[in-house]
C-alpha positions as CSV (number, residue, x, y, z in Angstrom):
1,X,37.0,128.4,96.5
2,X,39.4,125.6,97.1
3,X,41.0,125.7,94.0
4,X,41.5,129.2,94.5
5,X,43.4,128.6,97.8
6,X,45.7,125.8,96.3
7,X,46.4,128.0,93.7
8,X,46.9,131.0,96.1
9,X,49.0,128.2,98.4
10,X,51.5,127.2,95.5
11,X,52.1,131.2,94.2
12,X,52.9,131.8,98.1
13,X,55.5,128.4,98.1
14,X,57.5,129.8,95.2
15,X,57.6,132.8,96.1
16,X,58.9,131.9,99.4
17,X,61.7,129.9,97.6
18,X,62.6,132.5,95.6
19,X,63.1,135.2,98.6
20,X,65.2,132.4,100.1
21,X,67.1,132.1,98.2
22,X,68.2,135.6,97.7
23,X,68.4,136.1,101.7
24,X,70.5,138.8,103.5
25,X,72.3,137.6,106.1
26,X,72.6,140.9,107.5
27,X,69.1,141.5,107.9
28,X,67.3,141.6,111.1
29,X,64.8,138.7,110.7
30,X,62.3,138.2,113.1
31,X,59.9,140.7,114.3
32,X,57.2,140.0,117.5
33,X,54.6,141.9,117.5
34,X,51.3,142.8,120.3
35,X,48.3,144.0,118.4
36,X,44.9,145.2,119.8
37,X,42.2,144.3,117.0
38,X,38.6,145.1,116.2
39,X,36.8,142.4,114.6
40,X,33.8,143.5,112.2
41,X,32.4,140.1,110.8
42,X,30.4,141.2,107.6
43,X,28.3,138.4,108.1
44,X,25.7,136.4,105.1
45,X,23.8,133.3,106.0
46,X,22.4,130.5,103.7
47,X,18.9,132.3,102.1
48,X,16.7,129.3,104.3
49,X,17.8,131.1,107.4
50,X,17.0,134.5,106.3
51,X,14.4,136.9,105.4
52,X,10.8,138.4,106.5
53,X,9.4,136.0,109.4
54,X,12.6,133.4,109.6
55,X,15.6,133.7,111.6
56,X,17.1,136.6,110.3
57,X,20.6,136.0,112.2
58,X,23.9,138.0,112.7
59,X,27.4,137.9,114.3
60,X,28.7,140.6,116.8
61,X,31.8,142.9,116.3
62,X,34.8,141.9,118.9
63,X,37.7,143.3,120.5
64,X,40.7,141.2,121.0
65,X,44.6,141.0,121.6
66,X,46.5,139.5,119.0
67,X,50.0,138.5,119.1
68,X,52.2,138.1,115.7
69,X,55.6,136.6,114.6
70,X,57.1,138.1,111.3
71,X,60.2,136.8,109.7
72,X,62.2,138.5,106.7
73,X,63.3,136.4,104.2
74,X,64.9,139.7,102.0
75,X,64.4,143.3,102.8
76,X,61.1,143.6,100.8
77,X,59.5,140.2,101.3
78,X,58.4,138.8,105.0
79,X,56.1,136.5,106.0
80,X,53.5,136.7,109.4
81,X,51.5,134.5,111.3
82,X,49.2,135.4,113.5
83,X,47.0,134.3,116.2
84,X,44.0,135.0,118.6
85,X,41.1,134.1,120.2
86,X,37.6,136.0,119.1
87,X,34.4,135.5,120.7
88,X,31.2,136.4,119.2
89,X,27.5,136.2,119.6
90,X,24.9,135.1,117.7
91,X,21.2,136.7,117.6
92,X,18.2,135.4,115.8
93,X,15.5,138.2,115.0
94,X,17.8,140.7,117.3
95,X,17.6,138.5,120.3
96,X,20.6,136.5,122.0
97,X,20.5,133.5,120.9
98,X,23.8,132.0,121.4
99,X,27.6,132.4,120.8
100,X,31.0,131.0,119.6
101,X,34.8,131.1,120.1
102,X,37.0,131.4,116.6
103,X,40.6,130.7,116.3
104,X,41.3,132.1,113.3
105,X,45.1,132.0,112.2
106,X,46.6,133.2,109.5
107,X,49.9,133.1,107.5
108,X,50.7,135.8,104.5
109,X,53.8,136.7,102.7
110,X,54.1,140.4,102.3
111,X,56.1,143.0,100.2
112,X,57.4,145.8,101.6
113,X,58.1,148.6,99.0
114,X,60.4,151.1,101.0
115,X,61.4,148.7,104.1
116,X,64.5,151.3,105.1
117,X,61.9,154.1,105.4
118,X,61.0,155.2,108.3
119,X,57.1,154.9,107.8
120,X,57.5,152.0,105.7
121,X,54.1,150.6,103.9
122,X,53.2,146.9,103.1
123,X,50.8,144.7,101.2
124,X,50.2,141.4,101.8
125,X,48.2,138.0,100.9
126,X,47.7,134.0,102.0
127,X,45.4,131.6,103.9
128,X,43.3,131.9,107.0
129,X,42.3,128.6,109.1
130,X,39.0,128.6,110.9
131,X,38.5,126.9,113.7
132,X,35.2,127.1,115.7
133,X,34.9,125.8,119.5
134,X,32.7,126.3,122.6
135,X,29.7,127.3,120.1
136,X,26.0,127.1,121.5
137,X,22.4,127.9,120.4
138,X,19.7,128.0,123.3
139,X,17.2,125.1,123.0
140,X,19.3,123.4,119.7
141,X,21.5,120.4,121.2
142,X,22.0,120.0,117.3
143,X,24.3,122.7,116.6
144,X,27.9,123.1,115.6
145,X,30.4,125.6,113.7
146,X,32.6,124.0,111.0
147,X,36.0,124.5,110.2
148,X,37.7,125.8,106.5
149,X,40.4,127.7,105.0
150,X,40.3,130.4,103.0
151,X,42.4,133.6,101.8
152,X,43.4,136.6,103.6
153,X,44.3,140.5,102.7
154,X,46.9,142.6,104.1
155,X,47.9,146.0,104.4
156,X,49.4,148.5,106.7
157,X,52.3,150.4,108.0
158,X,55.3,149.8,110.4
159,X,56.4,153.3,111.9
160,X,60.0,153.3,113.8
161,X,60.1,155.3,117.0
162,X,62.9,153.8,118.9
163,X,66.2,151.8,118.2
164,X,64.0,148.1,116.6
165,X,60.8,149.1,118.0
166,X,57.9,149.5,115.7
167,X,54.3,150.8,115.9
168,X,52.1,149.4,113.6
169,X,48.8,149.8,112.1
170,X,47.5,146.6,109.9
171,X,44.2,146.1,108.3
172,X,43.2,142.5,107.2
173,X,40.3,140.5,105.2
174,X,39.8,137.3,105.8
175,X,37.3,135.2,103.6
176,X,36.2,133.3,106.2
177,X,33.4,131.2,104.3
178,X,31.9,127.8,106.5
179,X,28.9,125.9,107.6
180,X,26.7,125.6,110.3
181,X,24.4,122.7,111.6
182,X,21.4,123.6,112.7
183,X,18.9,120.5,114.0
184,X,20.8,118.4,111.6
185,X,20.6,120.5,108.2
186,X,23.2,122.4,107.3
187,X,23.3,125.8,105.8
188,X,25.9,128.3,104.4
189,X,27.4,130.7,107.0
190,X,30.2,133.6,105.4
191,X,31.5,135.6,108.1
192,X,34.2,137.6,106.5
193,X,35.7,139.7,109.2
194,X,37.8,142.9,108.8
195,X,40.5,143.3,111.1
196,X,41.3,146.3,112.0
197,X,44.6,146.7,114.5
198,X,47.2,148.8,116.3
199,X,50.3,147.4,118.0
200,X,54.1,147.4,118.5
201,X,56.4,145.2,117.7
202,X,60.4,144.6,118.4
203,X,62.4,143.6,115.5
204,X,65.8,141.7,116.3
C-alpha cells in the first residue's frame, strides 16, 4: 500500500509539472467551494475482533460540511483539497461503545473533459491523510486511533447557473486503511468511506 501511494504521489508531481507548464493565463484559477457530505464508512476490522461471540464492531454513517479550494492549472487539469471534520461512533455487538473525530484531507488532480460545457464532468485521483483525535472506548484507558495515508477517487459534475457560480455534485473513495489499539494489541481497522456531496462553489 505504500508503495502504491509513492507511486500514485510521483504520477500526480509530473503531471502537475506538465499542466504548469502549459498554463493559461487567461483562465480563471481558483475555485472555493461549500459542500454538504454524507459519509458511509464501509467499514472491515482485523478477523481477532470479529465474528460469532467476539466484538463484532462497526462505524456510523455522518453528515458534515466540507469546504474545498480548487486551482486550474490548464482548462482540463485542476487540483482540490479538501477538508472537514467527521465524527463517528463505534458499537461493539450493536451497543455504543465509543466514538472518534477524523480529519481526513485530501488532495487530487483532476481532468476535466468538456471544462467550457455548461454541465461539465470530471474524474479525479491522489492521497487522503487520516488523522484520528478525541477517540474513546468505555472502560479501555488503552485505546487509540492511528494515523495513514492512502489514495482517493473522484468524480462528479460542476453545473453553471449564474455568472462564476457553480453547483456541484462530487462523489469520492477514500482508502482509508489504519490501526487501532485496543488494551495494548493492535489490530487492522479499514474504514473506507464514500463521500457523497452537494455544494456550490465561486470560481474567480
Amino acid at each position: 500500500m505504500k508503495n502504491t501511494v509513492s507511486i500514485l504521489s510521483l504520477v500526480i508531481a509530473v503531471l502537475l509539472n506538465t499542466v504548469i507548464a502549459h498554463a493559461d493565463e487567461d483562465l480563471k484559477h481558483y475555485v472555493v467551494r461549500v459542500r454538504g457530505i454524507f459519509v458511509m464508512p464501509t467499514e472491515s476490522f482485523d478477523d481477532r475482533l470479529v465474528g460469532s461471540g467476539k466484538s463484532n464492531p462497526s462505524v456510523s454513517n455522518n453528515f458534515i460540511p466540507e469546504l474545498d479550494l480548487e486551482y486550474y492549472f490548464t482548462k482540463n487539469f485542476s487540483a482540490e483539497l479538501i477538508a472537514g471534520v467527521t465524527r463517528h461512533t463505534i458499537k461493539l455487538n450493536n451497543d455504543l461503545a465509543g466514538s472518534t473525530y477524523i480529519l481526513p484531507p485530501s488532495i487530487t488532480l483532476k481532468y476535466h473533459p468538456i471544462p467550457s460545457a455548461r454541465i461539465s464532468p470530471y474524474v479525479g485521483a491522489g492521497v487522503e491523510l487520516t488523522f484520528p483525535f478525541n477517540y474513546t472506548l468505555n472502560g479501555v484507558p488503552d485505546f487509540k486511533v492511528y494515523q495513514n495515508y492512502s489514495w482517493a477517487a473522484q468524480a462528479g459534475v460542476d453545473i453553471k447557473f449564474k455568472d462564476n457560480l457553480y453547483f456541484n455534485i462530487d462523489y469520492k473513495f477514500l482508502n482509508m486503511d489504519t490501526e487501532i489499539r485496543v488494551a495494548g494489541v493492535k489490530y487492522k481497522a479499514d474504514l473506507n468511506p464514500h463521500l457523497f456531496g452537494v455544494g456550490v462553489g465561486y470560481r474567480f
